[in-house]
C-alpha positions in Angstrom: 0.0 0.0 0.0 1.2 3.7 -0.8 2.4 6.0 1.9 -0.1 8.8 2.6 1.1 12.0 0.5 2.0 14.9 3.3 1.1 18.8 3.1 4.4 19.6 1.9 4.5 17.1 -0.8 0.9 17.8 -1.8 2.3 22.0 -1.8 5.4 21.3 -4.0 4.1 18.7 -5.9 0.4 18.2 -7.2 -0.7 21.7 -6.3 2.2 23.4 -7.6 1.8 21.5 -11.3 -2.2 22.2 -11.0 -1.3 26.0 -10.2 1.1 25.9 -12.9 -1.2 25.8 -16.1 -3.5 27.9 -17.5 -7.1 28.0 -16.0 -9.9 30.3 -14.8 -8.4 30.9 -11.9 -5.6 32.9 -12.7 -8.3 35.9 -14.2 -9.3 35.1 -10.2 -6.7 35.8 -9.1 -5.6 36.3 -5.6 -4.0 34.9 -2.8 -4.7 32.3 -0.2 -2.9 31.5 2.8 -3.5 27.9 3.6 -2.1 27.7 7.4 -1.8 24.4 8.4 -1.0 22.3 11.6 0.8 18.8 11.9 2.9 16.9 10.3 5.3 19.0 7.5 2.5 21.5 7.5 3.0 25.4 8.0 2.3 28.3 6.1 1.4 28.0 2.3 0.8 31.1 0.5 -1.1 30.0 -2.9 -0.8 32.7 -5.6 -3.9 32.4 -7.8 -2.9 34.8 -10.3 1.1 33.7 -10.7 -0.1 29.8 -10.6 2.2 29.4 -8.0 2.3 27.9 -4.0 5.3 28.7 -1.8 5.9 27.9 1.9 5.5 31.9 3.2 3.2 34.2 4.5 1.7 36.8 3.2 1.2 40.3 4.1 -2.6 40.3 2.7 -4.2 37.6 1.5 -7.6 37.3 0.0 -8.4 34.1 2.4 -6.5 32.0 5.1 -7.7 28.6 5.9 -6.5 27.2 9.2 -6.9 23.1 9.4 -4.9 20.1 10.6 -3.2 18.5 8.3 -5.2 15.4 7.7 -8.0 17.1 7.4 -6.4 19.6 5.0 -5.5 16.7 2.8 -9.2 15.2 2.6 -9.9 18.6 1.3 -7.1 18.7 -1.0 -8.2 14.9 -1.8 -11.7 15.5 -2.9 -12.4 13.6 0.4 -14.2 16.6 2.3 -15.6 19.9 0.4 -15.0 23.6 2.1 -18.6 23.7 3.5 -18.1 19.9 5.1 -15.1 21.3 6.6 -16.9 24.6 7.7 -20.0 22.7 9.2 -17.9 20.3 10.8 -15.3 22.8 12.4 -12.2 20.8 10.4 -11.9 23.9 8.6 -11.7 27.1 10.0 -12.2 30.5 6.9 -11.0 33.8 7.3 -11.7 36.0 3.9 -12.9 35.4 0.9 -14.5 31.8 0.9 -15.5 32.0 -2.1 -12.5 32.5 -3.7 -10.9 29.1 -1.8 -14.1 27.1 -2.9 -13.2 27.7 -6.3 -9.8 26.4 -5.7 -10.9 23.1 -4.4 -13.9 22.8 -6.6 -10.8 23.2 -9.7 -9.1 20.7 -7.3 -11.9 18.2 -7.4 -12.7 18.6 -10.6 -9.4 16.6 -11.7 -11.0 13.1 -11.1 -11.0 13.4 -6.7 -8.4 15.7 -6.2 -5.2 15.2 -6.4 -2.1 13.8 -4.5 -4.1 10.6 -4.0 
């Protein structure tokens, strides 16, 4: 059986290759600080307009999502959507939610996420 993917390699690897191509939601545009808690998580700062993810934060971003790391990664997996997370209390939203639920609705829309 596969080892679970962690934050960081879901940050530098999937995430970073989905950021990387050309999609509506680089017009978006945007930041969003994913802040996460566990095992290799931190600070992510995702750069909707650039297409790009780098381990920072940032002075004002559009949205911060605070989670634990496994629950980030059911997100990040298709396993959970924003407003499970929000109802549930995995996820906690500061800014413009909308603007993340595009994200992971792009995310999702790859086949159930991705890093799986």
């Amino acid at each position: 059986m596969a080892r679970p993917i962690t934050v960081r390699e879901f940050c530098e690897g999937p995430l970073r290759a989905f950021l990387a191509q050309p999609s509506e939601l680089r017009a978006l545009g945007g930041v969003i600080e994913l802040a996460i808690e566990g095992d290799q998580g931190g600070v992510w700062s995702v750069d909707l307009g650039s297409g790009t993810v780098s381990q920072k934060e940032t002075p004002h971003p559009q949205c911060i999502i605070r989670a634990r790391a496994l629950d980030f990664l059911a997100l990040a997996q298709g396993r959970m959507s924003v407003g499970d997370g929000l109802l549930t209390e995995r996820l906690a939203v500061t800014g413009d939610l909308a603007r993340l639920t595009r994200l992971f609705e792009a995310v999702a829309s790859l086949g159930g996420g991705v890093g799986r």
